[in-house]
C-alpha positions, 0 to 999 in steps of 0.5 A: 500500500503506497499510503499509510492508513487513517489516523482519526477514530471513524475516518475513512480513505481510499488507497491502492494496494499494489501487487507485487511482480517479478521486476515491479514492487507495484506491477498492478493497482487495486483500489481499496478503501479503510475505515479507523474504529476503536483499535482496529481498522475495516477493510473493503478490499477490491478481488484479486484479478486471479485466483493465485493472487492474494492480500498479505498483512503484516504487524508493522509495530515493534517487538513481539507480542506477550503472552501473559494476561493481566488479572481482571480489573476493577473500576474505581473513581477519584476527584482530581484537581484541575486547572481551569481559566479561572480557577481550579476544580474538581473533575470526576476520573475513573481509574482502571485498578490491577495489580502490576507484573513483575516484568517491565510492561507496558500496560494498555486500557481499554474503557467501555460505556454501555458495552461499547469500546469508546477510548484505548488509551496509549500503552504506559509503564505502571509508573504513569498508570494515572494517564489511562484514566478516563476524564471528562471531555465535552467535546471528544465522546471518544476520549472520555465521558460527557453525561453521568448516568451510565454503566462503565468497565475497563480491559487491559492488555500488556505490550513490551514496547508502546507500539508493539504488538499488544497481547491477550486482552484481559477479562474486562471488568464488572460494569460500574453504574455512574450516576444516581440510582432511584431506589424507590421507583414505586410509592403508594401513597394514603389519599387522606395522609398522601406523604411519602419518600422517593430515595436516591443515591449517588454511587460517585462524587461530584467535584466543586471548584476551588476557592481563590484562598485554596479552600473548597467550595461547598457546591451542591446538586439541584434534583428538580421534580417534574423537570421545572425550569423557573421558580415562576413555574413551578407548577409541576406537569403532573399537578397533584404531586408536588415535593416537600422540602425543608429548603423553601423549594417545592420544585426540588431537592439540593444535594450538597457535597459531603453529603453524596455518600448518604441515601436521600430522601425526597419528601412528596406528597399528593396535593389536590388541584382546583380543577378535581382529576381523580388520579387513573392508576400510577401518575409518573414522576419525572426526575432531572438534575440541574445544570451544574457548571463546577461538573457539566458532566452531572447536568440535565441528566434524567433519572429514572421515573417515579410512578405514585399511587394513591391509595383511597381510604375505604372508611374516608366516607364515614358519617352523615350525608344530605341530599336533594333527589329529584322532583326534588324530594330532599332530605337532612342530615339527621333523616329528615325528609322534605319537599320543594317544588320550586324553581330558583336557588336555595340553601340545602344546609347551613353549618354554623360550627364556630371555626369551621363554617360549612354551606350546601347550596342547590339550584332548581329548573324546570325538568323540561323546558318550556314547562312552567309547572312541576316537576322542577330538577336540580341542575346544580350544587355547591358545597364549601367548607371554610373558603374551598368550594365545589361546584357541579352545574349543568343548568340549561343555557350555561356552560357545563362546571365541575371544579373547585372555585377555590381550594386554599384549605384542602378542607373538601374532598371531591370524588368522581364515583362514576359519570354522572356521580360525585361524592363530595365530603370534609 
């Protein structure tokens, strides 16, 4: 081949491979084009224009190759210090840990992220193992990671010279995850006592910059609940989970550096909204880091989803109702049975409980309209408790309601028992 190969992972040429005559080193040209992967090159290769003909390789490094195996390895990390354009910081490195031959090797590591080969670091002495490590490289996927969150493992093989023959590659290390792990991706949570603990943990550290009196800076990592991106908006998308913090924030959690190494629990808790949706199996939680400047390598990532149940109490209706059934017949409270046969609005029941003002209004029209005698039906109600209130109006010539006008106390609790049936109670 009159031309070397490519030098660039996913590069690829064309070149021609000569074959060799009896006066000519390059008698005849056939076109041939190479491909560079991760430690080895693909060849397409033009056929021989007989059949005595052949494609020859050889290895053009130096030396021969080992024969020993290197004991499998282990995946570790470390914080190490940085030097950026403004200040120094921490950067996560991950380190390929084996015990070392007795012979002078020269040691190769291979990294691996889901399983793929993404880097083959340059073969060293023991002495300079810390340039096998993998770093962070935001703009190189080939030469070191660029988002936490994933599975890593390491191979290593020996060589007597930097770029001799390489020998057998070792078993590649167990997979590390590198990231945050849910550990609770399943909560059933009480409707009447809906609270609950969705629990993280981080399996490596996250580096912080330095200081300019050399001090380190205590940074934190912000966890966001529904992936809210201002503190304006910090209604989540599912809107009747929301997370409850003891640092003023309920659109997440702040993770701060000494405390990575503990399990962490975020407070949840089910919430109703003005608008009653009753909850249709799990609702799905979404969980994302923030961005993070002193390691870009923890931003935005996205954490595996929540799914929360709420759990309906069967006693939560215990106790007395009223109702107004149509023509409408009604009754109290306490059983008592009435009627009345009239068209307009008026009130079904009146609480007069100090600190705790309770009102049941309805609404009557005719049952056909057009018809100005009886039988009238109840085309609306309302229900409040405190300042929350209730309503259901299906009256003629408006537009269909079924919300809370206000919901500042979460003293009512407003159920959908099936189409045309709602219980609502406090």
């Amino acid at each position: 081949m009159k031309e070397p190969p490519p030098e660039n992972v996913s590069q690829e040429v064309e070149r021609d491979a000569c074959v060799v005559g009896l006066q000519d080193s390059c008698a005849q040209i056939l076109p041939i084009k190479i491909k560079k992967c991760n430690g080895y090159n693909v060849y397409y290769l033009t056929p021989p224009t007989s059949c005595y003909k052949a494609y020859c390789f050889e290895n053009s490094t130096k030396g021969i190759q080992p024969t020993e195996v290197v004991l499998r390895p282990v995946v570790r990390y470390d914080l190490v210090r940085k030097e950026g354009s403004r200040n120094a910081y921490q950067e996560l490195q991950f380190i390929c840990s084996f015990p070392s031959k007795e012979k002078d090797f020269f040691y190769q590591v291979i990294w691996y992220i889901e399983d793929t080969p993404v880097t083959i670091k340059d073969a060293v002495k023991m002495g300079s193992i810390n340039k096998t490590h993998l770093g962070y490289d935001e703009q190189d996927p080939n030469n070191g990671y660029q988002k936490l969150g994933f599975n890593i493992k390491c191979a290593v093989r020996l060589k007597l010279e930097p770029d001799g023959g390489p020998g057998p590659l070792s078993t590649p290390s167990e997979n590390f995850f590198a990231g945050i792990q849910v550990s609770s991706t399943r909560i059933t949570l009480e409707r009447r006592e809906a609270t609950g603990n969705i629990s993280i943990i981080l399996t490596v550290p996250f580096g912080c910059s330095f200081l300019q009196n050399g001090n380190l800076y205590n940074c934190s990592l912000h966890i966001e609940m529904n992936v809210p991106r201002e503190s304006t908006k910090c209604q989540p998308e599912i809107v009747i989970v929301k997370s409850l913090t003891d640092q003023d924030n309920n659109c997440g959690y702040n993770i701060l550096r000494n405390d990575w190494q503990t399990t962490l629990t975020i407070p949840i808790a089910f919430a109703d909204i003005p608008r009653y949706e009753s909850p249709d199996g799990a609702l799905r939680v979404g969980l994302k880091t923030g961005e993070m400047t002193e390691s870009p390598g923890w931003s935005w990532i996205e954490l595996q989803d929540v799914f929360v149940h709420i759990k309906d109490d069967s006693d939560i209706w215990k106790g007395k109702s009223c109702a107004a059934i149509n023509d409408p017949h009604m009754h109290t409270f306490d059983g008592r049975w009435y009627e009345n046969q009239n068209k307009g609005r008026f009130v079904l029941y009146w609480g007069k409980k100090p600190g705790f003002p309770m009102e049941v209004q309805i609404e009557t029209t005719e049952c056909i309209l057009g018809w100005n005698t009886n039988p009238y039906c109840v085309c609306a109600v309302a229900v409040r408790a405190g300042a929350d209130v209730f309503i259901i109006d299906r009256c003629p010539t408006k537009t269909i309601r079924i919300e809370y006008l206000s919901c500042s106390e979460n003293l009512l609790d407003a159920r959908k028992e099936a189409e045309k049936e709602y219980k609502v109670g406090s």
